[in-house]
N, C-alpha and C positions, 0 to 999 in steps of 0.2 A: 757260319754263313759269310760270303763273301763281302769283307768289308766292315767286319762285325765282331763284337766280343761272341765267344762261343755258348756261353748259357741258357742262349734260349732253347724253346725245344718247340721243333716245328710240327704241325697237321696239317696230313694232305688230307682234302676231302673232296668227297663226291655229293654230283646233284642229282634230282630226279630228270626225268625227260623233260616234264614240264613246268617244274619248279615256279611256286611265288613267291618273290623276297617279299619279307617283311619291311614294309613302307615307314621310314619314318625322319620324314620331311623336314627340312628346316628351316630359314631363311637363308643360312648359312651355307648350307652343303645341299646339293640336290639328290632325290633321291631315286632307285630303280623302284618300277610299280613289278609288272611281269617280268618273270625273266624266263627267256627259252634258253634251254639246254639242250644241246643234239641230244638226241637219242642213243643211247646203249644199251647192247642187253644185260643183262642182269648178270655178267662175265664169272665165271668160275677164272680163277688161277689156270696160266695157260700152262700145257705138259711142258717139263724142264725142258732144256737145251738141250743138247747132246753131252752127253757127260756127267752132269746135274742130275740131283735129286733134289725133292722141293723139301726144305726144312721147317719153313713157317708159313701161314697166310692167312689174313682176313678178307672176305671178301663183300666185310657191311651189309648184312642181308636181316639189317635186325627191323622190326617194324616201324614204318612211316611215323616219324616225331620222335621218337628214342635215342639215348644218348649211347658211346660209345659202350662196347663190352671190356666192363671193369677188368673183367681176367685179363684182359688184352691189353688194357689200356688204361694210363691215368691223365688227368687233367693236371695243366700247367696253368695256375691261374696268377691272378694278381697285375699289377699294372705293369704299363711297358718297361716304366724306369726301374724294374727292379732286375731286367735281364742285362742292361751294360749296353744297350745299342740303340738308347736313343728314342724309342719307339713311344709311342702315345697313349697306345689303344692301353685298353683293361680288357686282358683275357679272362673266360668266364666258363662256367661249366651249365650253365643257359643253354636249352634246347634252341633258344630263337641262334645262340651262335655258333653252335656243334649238336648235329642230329643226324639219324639217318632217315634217308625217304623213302623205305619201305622198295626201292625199287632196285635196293640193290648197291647204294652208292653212300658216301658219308660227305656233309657239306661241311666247310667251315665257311660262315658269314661273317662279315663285319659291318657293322649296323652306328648309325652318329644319330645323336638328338643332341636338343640343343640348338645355336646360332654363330660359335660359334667352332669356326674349320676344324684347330686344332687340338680341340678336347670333345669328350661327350662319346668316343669311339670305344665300341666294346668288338670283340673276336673273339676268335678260339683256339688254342693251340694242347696238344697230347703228345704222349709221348708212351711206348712202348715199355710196359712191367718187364718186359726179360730185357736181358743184356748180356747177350751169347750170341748174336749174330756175329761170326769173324768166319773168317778163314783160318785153317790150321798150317802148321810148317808145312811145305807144301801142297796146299791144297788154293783153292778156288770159292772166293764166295759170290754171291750176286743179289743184290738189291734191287727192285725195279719195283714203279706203279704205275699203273695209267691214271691221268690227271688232267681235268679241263684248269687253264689260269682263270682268275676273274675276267670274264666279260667287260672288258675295261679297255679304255684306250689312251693315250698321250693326256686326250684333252679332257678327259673325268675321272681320271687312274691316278692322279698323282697322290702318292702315298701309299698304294698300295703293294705291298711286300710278300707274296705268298714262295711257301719253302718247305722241300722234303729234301731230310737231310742225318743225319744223325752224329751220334759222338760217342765217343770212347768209355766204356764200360768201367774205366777206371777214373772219372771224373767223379761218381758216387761215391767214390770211396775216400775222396779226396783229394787225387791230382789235379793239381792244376789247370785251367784251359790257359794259350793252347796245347799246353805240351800233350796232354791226356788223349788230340787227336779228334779231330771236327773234319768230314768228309758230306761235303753240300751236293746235292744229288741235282737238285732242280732250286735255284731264285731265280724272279724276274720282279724287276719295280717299275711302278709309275705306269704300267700297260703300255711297255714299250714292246711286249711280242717277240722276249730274249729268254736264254737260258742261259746261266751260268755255272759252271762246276768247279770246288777249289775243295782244297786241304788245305786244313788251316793248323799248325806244326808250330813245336820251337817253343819261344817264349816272346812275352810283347811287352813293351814296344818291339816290333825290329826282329833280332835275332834272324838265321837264315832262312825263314820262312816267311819273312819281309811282314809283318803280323802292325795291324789285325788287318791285311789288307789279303793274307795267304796266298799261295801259287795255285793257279788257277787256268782255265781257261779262257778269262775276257769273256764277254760279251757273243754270245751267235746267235744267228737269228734264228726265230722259231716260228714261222709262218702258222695262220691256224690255231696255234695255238690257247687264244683268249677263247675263241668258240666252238671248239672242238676238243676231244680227247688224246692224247700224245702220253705213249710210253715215254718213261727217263728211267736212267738204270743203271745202277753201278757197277765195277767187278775188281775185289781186288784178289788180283792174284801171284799168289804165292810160290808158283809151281815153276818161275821162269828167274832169273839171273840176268841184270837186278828184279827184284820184286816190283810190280805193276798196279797201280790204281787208274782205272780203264771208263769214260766216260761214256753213256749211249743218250743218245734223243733217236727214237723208232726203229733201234737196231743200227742206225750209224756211230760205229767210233768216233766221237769228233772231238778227244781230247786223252792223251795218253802223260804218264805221269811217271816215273821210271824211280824207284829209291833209291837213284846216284845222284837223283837233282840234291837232295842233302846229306848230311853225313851217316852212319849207319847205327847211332845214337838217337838221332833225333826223331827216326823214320822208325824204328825199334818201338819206341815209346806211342809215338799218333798212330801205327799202322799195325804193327803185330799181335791185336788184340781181339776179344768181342766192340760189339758196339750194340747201341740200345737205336732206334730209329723214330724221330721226330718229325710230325706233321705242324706247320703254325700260319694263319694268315696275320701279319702284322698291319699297323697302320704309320709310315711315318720312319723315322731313325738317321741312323748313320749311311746306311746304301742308299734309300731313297734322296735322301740329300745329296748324294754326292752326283746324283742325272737329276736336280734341278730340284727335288725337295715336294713338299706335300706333306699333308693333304691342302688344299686350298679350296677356295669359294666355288670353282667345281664341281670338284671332286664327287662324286655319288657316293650314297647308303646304298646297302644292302650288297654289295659285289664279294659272289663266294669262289670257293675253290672245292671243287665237284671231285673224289676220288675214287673211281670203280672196284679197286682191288688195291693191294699191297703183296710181295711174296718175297719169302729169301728163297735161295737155292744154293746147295753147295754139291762141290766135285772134290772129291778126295782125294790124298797124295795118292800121286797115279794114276789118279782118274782120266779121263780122255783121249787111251789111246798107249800111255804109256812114253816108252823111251822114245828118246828121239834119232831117228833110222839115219838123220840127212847131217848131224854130228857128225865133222871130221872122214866123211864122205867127199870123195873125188869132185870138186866140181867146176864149172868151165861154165863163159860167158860169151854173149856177144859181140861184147866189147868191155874196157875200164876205161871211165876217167884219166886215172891216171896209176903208177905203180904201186899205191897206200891202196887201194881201193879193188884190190883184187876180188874175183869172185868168191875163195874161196874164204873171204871174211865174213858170207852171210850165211858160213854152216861151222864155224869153228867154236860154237857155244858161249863167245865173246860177246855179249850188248855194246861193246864201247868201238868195236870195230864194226867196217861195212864195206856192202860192193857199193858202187856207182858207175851206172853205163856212161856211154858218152850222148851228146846233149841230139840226141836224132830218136827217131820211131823207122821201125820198130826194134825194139831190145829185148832180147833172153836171157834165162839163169839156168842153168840145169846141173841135176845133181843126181851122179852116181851111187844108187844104193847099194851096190854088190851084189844083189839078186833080187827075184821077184817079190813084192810084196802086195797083200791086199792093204788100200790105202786108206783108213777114216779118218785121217784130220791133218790139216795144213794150217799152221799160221807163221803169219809173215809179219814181220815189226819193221813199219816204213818209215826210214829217215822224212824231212822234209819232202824232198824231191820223190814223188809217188805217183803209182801208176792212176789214173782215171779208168783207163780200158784195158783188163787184161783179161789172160786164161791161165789154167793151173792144167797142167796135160798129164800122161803119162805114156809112157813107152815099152815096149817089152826087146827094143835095140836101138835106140835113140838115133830112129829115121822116122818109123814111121807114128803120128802124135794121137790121140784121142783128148778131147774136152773133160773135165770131168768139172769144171767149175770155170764162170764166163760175168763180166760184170764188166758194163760201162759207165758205173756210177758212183768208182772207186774214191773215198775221201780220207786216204794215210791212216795212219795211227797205226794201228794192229788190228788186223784183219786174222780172226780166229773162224776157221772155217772148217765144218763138217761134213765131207765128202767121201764121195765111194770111187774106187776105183783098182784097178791094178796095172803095175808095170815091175822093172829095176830102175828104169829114168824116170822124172820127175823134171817138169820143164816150166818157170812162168814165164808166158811170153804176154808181154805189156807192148800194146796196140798205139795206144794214146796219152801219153805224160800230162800228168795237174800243174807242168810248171814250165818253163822256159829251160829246164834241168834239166837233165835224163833218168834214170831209175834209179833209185839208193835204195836201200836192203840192209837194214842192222842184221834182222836174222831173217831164215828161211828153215821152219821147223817140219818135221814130217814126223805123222805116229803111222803105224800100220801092224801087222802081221804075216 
């Protein structure tokens, strides 16, 4: 977890529609009487992606007041000070602080008696029996859950730490964290209405994975979030050069992770392996501290973390599509930057080189395939400089264009996209730039037939 030794082991949970927390008031801490939960329905696991097959999934369906399903699932109990980060709370294997609601959802609560702020706090945190969620040498994994935060805010939230997240399969066995490999899916603290996602690599203090503070993506916002349910979801994948640990909040990329950022030793170790997958609501620690600290006089009982589902998915080497058509294919732009920056650097299978247009709208890429193909999948790995508004087209003589995919709410990273289409050209044309830059393009992939 960002900011954090790695041993804990986090639970996402889910609430009912209309969930009561359990009241238990203090002088000290104030507490929630009723709590509403938006409504959900009782969500099966959604069909994989294009490409995916689903590996695992619960989807908390076990009877209103019941603890997690032991095949699935063990308890991480014991006080906070025994995970390395700080924390206050005593995790518990207590219906009042992990149960599910019969409606489909698994909560974790964290509940204070007492007077005062900073003791008397119990929670719940689990963690997942298997430990074979990975990706294989090139293949494709994908973690995702949908998950309401604690109903919290700045000014009754402080201290509150909720996290899905998991670690490295080789940590049970006795590697060390962090070298063994900690990939944070979703924290947010204090009910500041953030997500953050990091890998936490290397060794600590220090080493190049800057530990235990891990590479990461900072802080984004996450609107909604406290009262409502939000996909978060991970993907690391294997299948691209360098190898990719790929962030989502609702299906938006909004943090991409490349294993050139470190050496291919250190990324070998935290990344090429299974991982076991961690739900926890904490109270208190090292990251709440560091946005101002908590709990305090506040702070509210009873604020949980509601989780609908959980799922892995994996795409096999090869899976999605296959070779890549747009590899060392002819390709011509709009315009370059400058003469490093040629088109033909975002089809030459290079991650470390790119195009870049020049700083105007509108700008093209197109790329000769040699002949016609049917198209199912484009993704493009954006430099900083990324389109906001563009089209993925195709041609059968690169005049005349058809849409086959259109988005004006483009936010970089890598944009891994399933589409149909046919042509031999292949064209993005970007409308409207995210930046004061013009387009940059590490790669431009194409699978078809």
């Amino acid at each position: 977890m960002g900011g954090s030794a790695g041993k804990r082991l986090l639970l996402r949970l889910k609430a009912s529609g209309s969930a009561m927390a359990l009241v238990l008031g203090t002088a000290g801490v104030a507490a929630i009487g009723a709590v509403t939960v938006p409504g959900t329905a009782n969500a099966a696991a959604p069909a994989p992606p294009p490409g995916f097959t689903l590996t695992w999934s619960d989807e908390f369906n076990g009877a209103a007041g019941t603890g997690v399903n032991t095949g699935n699932w063990k308890y991480d109990t014991g006080p906070g000070s025994n995970f390395g980060t700080g924390e206050i709370e005593t995790m518990t294997n207590s219906t009042a602080n992990v149960f599910q609601d019969g409606a489909g959802h698994l909560v974790l609560r964290a509940l204070h008696s007492g007077t005062a702020p900073r003791s008397g706090w119990t929670s719940g945190r689990i963690e997942t029996q298997a430990a074979t969620f990975g990706a294989p040498a090139g293949g494709v994994v994908r973690m995702e859950s949908v998950i309401q935060q604690p109903n919290v805010t700045t000014a009754n939230g402080a201290g509150y730490w909720p996290a899905f997240w998991m670690l490295g399969a080789d940590l049970r066995a006795g590697v060390p964290w962090p070298t063994s490999g900690e990939i944070d899916i979703l924290e947010d603290i204090n009910g500041r209405s953030s997500v953050f996602g990091t890998l936490h690599c290397g060794t600590n203090p220090g080493g190049v994975c800057n530990e235990s503070t891990g590479i990461g993506s900072g802080e984004r916002a996450c609107p909604g979030c406290q009262t409502g349910y939000h996909n978060y979801a991970v993907e690391i994948d294997r299948s691209t050069s360098p190898e990719q640990i790929r962030w989502y909040l609702d299906g938006n990329n909004y943090f991409t992770l490349p294993a050139n950022r470190v050496d291919a030793a250190t990324w070998t170790k935290a990344v090429d392996h299974p991982f076991f997958i961690i739900y926890d609501l904490a109270m208190g620690g090292g990251f709440p501290d560091a946005f101002g600290g908590g709990p305090n006089a506040s702070t509210i009982s009873g604020g949980q973390m509601n989780i609908d589902y959980v799922a892995v998915y994996n795409k096999a080497p090869g899976g999605g599509g296959g070779t890549n058509i747009a590899q060392g294919k002819p390709t011509t732009a709009s315009s370059t930057e400058n003469a490093g920056t040629g088109a033909a650097n975002a089809t030459d299978g290079n991650a470390g080189t790119r195009w870049s247009s020049a700083f105007s709208d509108p700008q093209w890429i197109r790329v000769d395939l040699g002949r016609s193909y049917n198209i199912n999948h484009v993704k493009l790995t954006w430099e900083a400089a990324y389109g906001k508004a563009y089209q993925i087209q195709t041609s059968p003589d690169g005049n005349t264009w058809t849409n086959i995919y259109s988005t004006t709410t483009g936010d970089g990273g890598t944009d891994d996209l399933a589409v149909t289409g046919t042509g031999r050209y292949l064209r993005v044309n970007g409308t409207q730039r995210a930046t004061q830059y013009g387009y940059s393009l590490w790669e431009l992939a194409v699978n078809g037939s």
